[in-house]
N, C-alpha and C positions, 0 to 999 in steps of 0.2 A: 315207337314213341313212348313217351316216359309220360304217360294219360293217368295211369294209379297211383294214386297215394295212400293208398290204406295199407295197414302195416299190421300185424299179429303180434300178439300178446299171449306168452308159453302160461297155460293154466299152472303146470306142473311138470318138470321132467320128469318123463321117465311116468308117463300116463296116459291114458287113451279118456276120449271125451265121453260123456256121456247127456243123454236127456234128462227129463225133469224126473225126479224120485230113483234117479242113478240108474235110470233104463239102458238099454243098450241102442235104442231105437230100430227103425225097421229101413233098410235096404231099399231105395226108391223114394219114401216118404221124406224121412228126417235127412238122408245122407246116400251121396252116392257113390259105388266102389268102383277103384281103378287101381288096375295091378303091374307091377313090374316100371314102376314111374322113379323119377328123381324127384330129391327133395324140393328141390329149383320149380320141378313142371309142375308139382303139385300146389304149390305157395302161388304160380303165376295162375295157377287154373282158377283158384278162387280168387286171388286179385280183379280178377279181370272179369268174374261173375257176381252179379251185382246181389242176384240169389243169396247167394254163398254167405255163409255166419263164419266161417274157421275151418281150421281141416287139422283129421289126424293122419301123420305119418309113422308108419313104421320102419325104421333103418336098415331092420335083417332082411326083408321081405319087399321093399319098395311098394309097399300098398300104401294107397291113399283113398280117404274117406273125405270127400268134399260134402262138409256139412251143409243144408240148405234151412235146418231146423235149429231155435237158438241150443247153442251150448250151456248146458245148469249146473253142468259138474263133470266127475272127472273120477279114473279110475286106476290104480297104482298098476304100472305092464311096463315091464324091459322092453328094451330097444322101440320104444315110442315116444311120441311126443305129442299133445295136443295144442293146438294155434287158433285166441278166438281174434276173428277180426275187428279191428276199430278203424275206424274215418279219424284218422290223426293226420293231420300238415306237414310232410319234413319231418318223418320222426325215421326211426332204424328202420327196416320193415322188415327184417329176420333177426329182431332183438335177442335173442339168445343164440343164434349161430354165426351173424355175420354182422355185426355191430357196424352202424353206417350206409350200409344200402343201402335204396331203395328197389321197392317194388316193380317191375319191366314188363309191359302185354306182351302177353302170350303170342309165341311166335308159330 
């Protein structure tokens, strides 16, 4: 069912996200890790958790950090990307990789 419309907004290519005063935050609290994912399962994971603020992916390594803590900023790292979430209508929902889509629950 096509129930999500929340759509990700890239802080920055080529970044990883960070907490408030450029934390890294902590494992469990702010963010949670999931390893060896696709970009797709990671975007739908936090689509479809109401939790969820954004998430970072890494391209080399397929980890995914589903943020549950707002995102305040942001950290220059190859082969990543960070994604904050917004409540947008019919907007792209992978605006810098797949211009057009929308967002799909997680199957």
């Amino acid at each position: 069912p096509d129930s999500c419309r929340s759509c990700y907004e890239t802080i920055k290519e080529g970044s990883v996200c960070r907490a408030g005063n450029n934390l890294v935050g902590s494992e469990g609290s702010e963010w949670e890790e999931y390893l060896n994912r696709s970009f797709e399962w990671c975007s739908n994971s936090c689509c479809t958790n109401d939790r969820c603020t954004g998430f970072e992916y890494h391209t080399d390594s397929g980890r995914c950090e589903r943020w549950n803590a707002p995102i305040k900023g942001w950290e220059t790292w190859s082969n990543a990307g960070c994604y904050i979430k917004s409540k947008v209508e019919e907007r792209d929902c992978y605006a810098t990789e797949k211009p057009g889509n929308v967002c799909r629950g997680a199957e």
